[in-house]
N, C-alpha and C positions, 0 to 999 in steps of 0.2 A: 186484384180486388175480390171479394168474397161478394156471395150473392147479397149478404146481408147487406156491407158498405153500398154495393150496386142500387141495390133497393132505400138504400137513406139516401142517394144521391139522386136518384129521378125521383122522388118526393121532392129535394129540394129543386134540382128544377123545374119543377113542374109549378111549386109555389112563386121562385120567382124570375121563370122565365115565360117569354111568346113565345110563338113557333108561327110560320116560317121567321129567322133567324139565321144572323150569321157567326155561327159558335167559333170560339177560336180553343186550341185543342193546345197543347203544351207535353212534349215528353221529352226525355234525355236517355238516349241509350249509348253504348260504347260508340266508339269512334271506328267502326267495321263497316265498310260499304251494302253487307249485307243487311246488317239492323237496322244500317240505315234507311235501306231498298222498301226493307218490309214494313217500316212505319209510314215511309209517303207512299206506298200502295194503298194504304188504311184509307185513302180519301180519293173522290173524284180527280176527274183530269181539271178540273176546273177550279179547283181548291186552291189558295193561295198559300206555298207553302215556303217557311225559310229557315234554314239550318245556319246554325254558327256551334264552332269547335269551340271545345274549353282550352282554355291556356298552356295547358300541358298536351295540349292536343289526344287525351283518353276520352273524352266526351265531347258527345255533340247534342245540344239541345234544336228541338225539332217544334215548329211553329205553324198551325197550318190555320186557317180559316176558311171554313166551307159554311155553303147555306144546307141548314137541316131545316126537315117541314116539323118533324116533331122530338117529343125528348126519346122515343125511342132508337131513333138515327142516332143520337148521340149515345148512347148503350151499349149500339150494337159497335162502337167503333174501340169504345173503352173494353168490350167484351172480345175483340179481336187484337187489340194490343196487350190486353194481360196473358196471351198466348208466344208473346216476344219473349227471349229469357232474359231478363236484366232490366226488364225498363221501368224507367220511374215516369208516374203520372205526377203531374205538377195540377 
């Protein structure tokens, strides 16, 4: 994501979401144990997180729900997963 996108998207949550919240997060990266490692580090121990392989078994979509107090917490998480190489934000 580009700072610009980043910035049209905490505008939009900020419109129409509260805080504290329990945001649910959605990414798909390769099916590597590693990418995988590094996307559910992105959240607490306490996050609810759950993965399912794509049918071809090359991807795995990654589902996590955690409580944030504001839209910055959700920023900084999308701003440490566009540091992933390959990941799609859904």
């Amino acid at each position: 994501m580009t700072a610009e996108e980043l910035e049209k998207f905490k505008q939009k949550l900020e419109e129409t979401s509260t805080f504290p919240s329990v945001y649910m997060f959605k990414f798909i990266v390769e099916s590597e144990n590693r990418k995988i490692a590094l996307v559910e580090n992105l959240f607490d121990a306490e996050a609810d997180i759950h993965t399912k392989e794509s049918g071809n078994g090359r991807y795995t979509s990654i589902t996590a729900k955690q409580v944030v107090m504001n839209v910055d917490e959700v920023i900084n998480v999308y701003k440490k997963a566009a540091e992933i190489k390959g990941i799609i934000f859904l």
